[in-house]
Structures are given as C-alpha cells and as structure tokens.
C-alpha positions in Angstrom: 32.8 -30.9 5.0 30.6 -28.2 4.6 30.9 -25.0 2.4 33.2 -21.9 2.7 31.5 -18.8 3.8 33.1 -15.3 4.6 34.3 -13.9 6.7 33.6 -10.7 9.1 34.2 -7.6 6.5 35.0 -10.0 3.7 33.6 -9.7 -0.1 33.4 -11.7 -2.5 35.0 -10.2 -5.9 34.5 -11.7 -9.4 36.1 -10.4 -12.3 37.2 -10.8 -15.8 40.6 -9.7 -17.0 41.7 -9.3 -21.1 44.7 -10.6 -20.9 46.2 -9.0 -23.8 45.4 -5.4 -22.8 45.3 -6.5 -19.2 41.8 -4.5 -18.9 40.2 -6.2 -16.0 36.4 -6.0 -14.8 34.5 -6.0 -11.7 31.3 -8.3 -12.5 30.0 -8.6 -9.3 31.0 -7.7 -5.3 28.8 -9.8 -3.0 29.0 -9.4 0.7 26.7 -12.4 1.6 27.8 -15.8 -0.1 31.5 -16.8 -0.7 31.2 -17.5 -4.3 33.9 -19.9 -6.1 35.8 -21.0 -9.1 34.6 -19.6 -12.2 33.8 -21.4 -15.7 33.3 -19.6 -18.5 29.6 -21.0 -20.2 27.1 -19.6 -22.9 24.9 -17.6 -20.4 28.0 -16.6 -18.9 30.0 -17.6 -15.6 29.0 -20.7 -13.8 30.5 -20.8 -10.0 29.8 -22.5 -6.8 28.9 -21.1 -3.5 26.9 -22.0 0.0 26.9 -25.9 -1.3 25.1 -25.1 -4.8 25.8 -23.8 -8.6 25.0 -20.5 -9.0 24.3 -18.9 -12.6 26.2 -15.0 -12.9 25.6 -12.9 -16.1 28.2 -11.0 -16.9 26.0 -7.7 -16.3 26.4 -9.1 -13.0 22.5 -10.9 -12.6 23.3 -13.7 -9.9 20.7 -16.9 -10.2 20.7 -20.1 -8.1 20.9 -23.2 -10.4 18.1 -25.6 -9.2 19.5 -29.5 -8.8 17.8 -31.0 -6.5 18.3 -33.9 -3.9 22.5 -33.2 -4.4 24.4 -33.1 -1.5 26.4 -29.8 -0.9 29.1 -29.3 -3.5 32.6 -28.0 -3.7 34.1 -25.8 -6.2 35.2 -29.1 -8.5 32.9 -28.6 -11.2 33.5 -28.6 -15.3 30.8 -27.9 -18.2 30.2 -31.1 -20.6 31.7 -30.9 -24.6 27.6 -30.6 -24.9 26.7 -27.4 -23.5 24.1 -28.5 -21.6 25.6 -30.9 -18.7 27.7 -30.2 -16.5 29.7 -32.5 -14.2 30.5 -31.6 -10.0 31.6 -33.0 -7.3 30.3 -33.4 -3.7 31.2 -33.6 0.0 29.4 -36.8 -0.2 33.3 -37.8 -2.1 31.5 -38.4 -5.5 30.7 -36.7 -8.8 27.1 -35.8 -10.3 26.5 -35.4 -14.3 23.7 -32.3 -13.9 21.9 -30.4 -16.6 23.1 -26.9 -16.6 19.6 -25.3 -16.7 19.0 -27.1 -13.6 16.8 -30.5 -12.8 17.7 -34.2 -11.5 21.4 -35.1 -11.0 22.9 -38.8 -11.8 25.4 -40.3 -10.0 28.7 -41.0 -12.0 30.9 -42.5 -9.3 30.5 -45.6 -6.9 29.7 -48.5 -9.1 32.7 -50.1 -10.0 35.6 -47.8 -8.5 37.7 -47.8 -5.6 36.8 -48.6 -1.9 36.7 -45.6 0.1 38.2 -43.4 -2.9 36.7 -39.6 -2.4 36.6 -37.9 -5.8 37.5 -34.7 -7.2 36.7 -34.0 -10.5 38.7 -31.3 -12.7 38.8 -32.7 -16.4 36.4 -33.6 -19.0 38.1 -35.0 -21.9 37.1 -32.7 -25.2 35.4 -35.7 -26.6 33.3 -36.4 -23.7 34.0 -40.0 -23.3 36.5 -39.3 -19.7 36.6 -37.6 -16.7 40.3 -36.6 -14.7 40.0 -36.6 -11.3 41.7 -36.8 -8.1 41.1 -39.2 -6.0 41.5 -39.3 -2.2 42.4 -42.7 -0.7 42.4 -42.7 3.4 44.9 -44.5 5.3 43.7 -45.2 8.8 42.4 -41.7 10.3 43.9 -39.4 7.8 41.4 -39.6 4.3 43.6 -36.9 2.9 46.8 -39.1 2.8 47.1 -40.5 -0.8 46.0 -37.9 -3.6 46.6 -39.4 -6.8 45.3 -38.6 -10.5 42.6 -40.7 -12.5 40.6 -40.9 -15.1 37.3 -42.9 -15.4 34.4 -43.1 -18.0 32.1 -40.6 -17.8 29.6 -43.3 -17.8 30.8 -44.7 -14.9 33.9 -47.1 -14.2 36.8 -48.0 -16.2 39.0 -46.3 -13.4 42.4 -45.9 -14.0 45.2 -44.6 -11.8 48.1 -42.4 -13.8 50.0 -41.5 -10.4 50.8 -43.6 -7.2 50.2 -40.8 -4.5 53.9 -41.0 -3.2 53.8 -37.1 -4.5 50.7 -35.0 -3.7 48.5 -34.0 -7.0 45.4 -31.8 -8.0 43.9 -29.9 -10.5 44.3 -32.9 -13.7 42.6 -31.3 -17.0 42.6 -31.9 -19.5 44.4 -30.3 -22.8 42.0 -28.9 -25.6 43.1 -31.6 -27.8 43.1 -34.3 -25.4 46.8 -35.3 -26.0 47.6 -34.4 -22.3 46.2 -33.9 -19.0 48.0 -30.8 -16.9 48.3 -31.3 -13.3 50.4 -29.9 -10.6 52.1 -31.8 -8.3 54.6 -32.3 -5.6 57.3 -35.2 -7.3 59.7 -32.9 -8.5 60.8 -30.9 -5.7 58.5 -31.3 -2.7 55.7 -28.4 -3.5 53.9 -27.7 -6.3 54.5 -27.0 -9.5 53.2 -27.8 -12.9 53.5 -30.6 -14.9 52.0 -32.9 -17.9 51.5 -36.5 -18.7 50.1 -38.4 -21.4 46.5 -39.9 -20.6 48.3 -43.4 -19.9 50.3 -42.0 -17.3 53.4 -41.7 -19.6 55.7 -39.0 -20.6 55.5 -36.9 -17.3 57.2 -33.3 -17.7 58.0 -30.5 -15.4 56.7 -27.1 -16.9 57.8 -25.2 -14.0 60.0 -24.8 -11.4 60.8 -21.6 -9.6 60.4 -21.3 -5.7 56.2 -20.0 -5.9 53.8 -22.8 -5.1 51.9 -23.4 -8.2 48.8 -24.7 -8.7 45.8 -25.7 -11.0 47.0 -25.1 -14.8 44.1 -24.1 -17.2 44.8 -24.3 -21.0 42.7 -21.2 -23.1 40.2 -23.2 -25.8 43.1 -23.0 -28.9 45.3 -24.2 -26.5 48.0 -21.1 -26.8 47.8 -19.7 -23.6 47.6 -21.7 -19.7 46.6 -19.6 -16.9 47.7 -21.1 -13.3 47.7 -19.7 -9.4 50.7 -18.9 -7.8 51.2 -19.3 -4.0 53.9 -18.0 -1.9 57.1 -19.8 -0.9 56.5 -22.3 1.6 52.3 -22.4 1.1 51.3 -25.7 2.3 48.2 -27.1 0.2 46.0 -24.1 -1.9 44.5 -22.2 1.6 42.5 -19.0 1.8 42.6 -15.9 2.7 46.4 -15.1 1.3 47.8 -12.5 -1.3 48.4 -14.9 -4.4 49.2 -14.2 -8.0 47.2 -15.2 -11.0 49.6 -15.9 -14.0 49.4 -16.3 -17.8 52.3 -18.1 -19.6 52.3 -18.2 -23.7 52.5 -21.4 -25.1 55.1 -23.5 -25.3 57.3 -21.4 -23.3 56.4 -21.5 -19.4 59.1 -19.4 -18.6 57.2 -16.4 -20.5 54.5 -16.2 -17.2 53.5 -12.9 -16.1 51.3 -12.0 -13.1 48.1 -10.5 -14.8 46.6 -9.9 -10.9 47.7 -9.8 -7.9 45.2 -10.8 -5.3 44.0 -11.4 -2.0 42.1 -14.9 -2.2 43.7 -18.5 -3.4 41.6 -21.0 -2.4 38.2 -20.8 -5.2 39.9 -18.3 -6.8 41.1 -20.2 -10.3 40.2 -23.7 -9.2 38.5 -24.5 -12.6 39.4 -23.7 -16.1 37.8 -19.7 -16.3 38.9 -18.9 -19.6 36.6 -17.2 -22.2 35.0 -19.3 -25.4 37.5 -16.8 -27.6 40.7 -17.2 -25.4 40.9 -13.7 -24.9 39.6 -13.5 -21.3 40.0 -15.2 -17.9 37.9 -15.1 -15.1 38.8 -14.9 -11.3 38.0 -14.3 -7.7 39.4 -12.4 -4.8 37.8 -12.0 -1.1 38.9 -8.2 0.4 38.7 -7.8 3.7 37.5 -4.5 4.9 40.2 -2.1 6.2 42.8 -4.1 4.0 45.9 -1.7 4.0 47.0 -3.0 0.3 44.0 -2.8 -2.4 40.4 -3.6 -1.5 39.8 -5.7 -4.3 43.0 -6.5 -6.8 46.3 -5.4 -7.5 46.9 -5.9 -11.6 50.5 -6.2 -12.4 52.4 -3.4 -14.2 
C-alpha cells in the first residue's frame, strides 16, 4: 500500500491540547515526513510515518525507532499493558509485537486465523491477554469489502469475530477496564457513528447519532472522558486532507461533546488512543497547506 507522504506546501503539525483549559501546544511542525497517529508513552509521543515508528519528545526531539526486517507500517499501532512492547500493524495485512526501544519484531498473526483476513490492530486489552482488531476479508477483486471487528490472543490465535461485516467498522479499543470495546460503525444509520459492545459481541449500543461522521473513540486512562474525530456530513470512509473536528465528550453523557480543535487533517490525525498517562491531555495532528485561507495550523473552538 505504501505510506502517506505530503503534499506540495503541506506540514505536518503535532500538538497537545489540555482539555480542561483548552490550552493547546505546538510540539513539532515538520515539512518532510507525514507523521501519524499519536500515543501517548513514557518518553513521550510514539507515531508512525514513511513506513516506520518514530520516537517524539515532547520538547519536540524526533528519533527513528529501529525494528528491523518489518515491512512498512500503517498508523495501527498500540503500546503493550508492559511499557516496553508495543504491538503494529503492516501493509503486509498482519500485526508485529515490537520492543519499544527498538530491536526484532514477532509475528502475531497468520498461524491459526483466517484465510486472506488483512488485519488492523486498535486494541490491547488492559490485561494484556487480547488484541481488537479489524479484519479485512476480500470478496473477489475488492479486499476492502467485509470489515468486521475481532479479537484474538495476543499470543497468536483464538480468533473470534464480534460483527458480521454487513455494516462497515474500525477503530475497536478497548475500555480501561476491559468491560467493553468502543468501535464506530455504520449499522445504525448508514455512516459512522460510535458505538459499544461487550467483548462477546453482546450488548451493542449507539453512543451517538447526529448527522457528523464519527470516528475512532478513545477512552482517557480513568475512563471519564472519550475523545473521537468528527467528519463532515456525507464523508465516505476517514480520508485526508479535510477540515475535521476533534471532540471530547464527558462520561456517561455523549451528548456533552464539544469540539476542542478544529482542523485541517482527518486521516492519522486521532487514529490511536492519544490521551495523556493523567487524562488531562490529548494529542493530535493536522497537515496545513501553505496559503490556506482559514488557519495555517488549527482552529480551537471557542
């Protein structure tokens, strides 16, 4: 597939936002390497860019993560319970268990799964034991055509499937206490919008359900607050290269969400949980073009 890279004029913006005072942060504005999906780790934020993991203080000190011998990756990747692994996925279609300090990558999918299934990892459970992904099942030319949500052993095997793929899904993580894993998904009304479901499969919920296409729900660590991207009306898939929201709600209450930046990116932008150790901060990223007659780099939400 290949990796993302920017365009002519483009940057690549990463920042951190408080998102009680709504104080946000420019950590770093690269015009060379399209840099992706943000997690939040010790050494600080862990993204993805030109098919490798990339290591970015929050000083703004960028460092290539050495894993040899892995194919290029996308920006599906989530830190291990253990601080020192971290799990990604491929273009190859399969996921790696890595160390996070860099050096030899195992192979976690393959052995016992589906035939042809592509993967794309999103969740590890808190306890470390499973993996929620979505899997990719081809039918005939089109390999995009079924997207359903699993889990498997992080091990290896034990696949399960907790949706059927009659309804488009993505982003399946996990909640901090493991009692559910938050998706998005198109079943309830033909384009995204956030849901849960027990880790059986069972007890599947709407959470929202205005006219935005919304994607990839993030929980914060205690589990209070879930961060999520908003598309426009009538956004097919999560593309680049749009103005999208980035929105907070304050658990239980979904209705309470509130657009704590306004920005021109989506795809990479929240793809993976970015919130802070504390729960106070979330991180994100936005691609400007030059010339841009709005705001250069983000538009936070009064």
């Amino acid at each position: 597939m290949g990796f993302r890279t920017l365009r002519p004029g483009q940057v690549t913006c990463v920042w951190t936002v408080d998102v009680e005072s709504n104080a946000t942060e420019l950590v770093l504005r690269d015009d060379e390497i399209l840099l992706e999906a943000p997690n939040w780790v010790a050494s600080g934020l862990l993204l993805n860019g030109a098919g490798t993991l990339w290591d970015l203080d929050l000083d703004g000190q960028l460092t290539p993560i050495e894993i040899p011998d892995l194919p290029a990756l996308n920006n599906d990747h989530v830190p291990a319970p253990d601080g020192r692994h971290v799990y990604v996925s491929a273009d190859d279609g399969h996921i790696y268990r890595a160390p996070l300090a860099g050096g030899s990558a195992s192979r976690i999918t393959g052995g016992s799964g589906i035939l042809g299934l592509m993967h794309f990892l999103h969740g590890v459970s808190p306890d470390g034991a499973s993996l929620a992904f979505i899997g990719l099942e081809p039918e005939g030319e089109n390999r995009w055509a079924r997207a359903s949500v699993f889990t498997m052993s992080t091990e290896g095997g034990h696949y399960r499937r907790l949706t059927d793929g009659s309804a488009p899904a993505d982003g399946s993580e996990f909640s901090p206490d493991g009692a559910w894993i938050y998706f998005n998904t198109e079943q309830f009304d033909g384009h995204a919008q956030i849901a849960r479901m027990r880790p059986d499969g069972s007890e599947v919920e709407q959470l929202t359900g205005d006219e935005n296409v919304n994607w990839f729900p993030h929980l914060s660590p205690d589990g209070q607050r879930a961060a999520y991207i908003s598309f426009p009306p009538g956004t097919e898939g999560h593309p680049g290269d749009l103005w999208v929201e980035i929105k907070v709600a304050d658990l239980p209450d979904w209705g309470s969400a509130r657009t704590i930046a306004r920005i021109f990116g989506g795809q990479g932008s929240l793809s993976v949980n970015s919130w802070s150790p504390d729960s106070r901060s979330l991180a994100f990223v936005s691609y400007p073009i030059e010339g841009q007659s709005r705001n250069d780099d983000t538009q936070r939400a009064r």
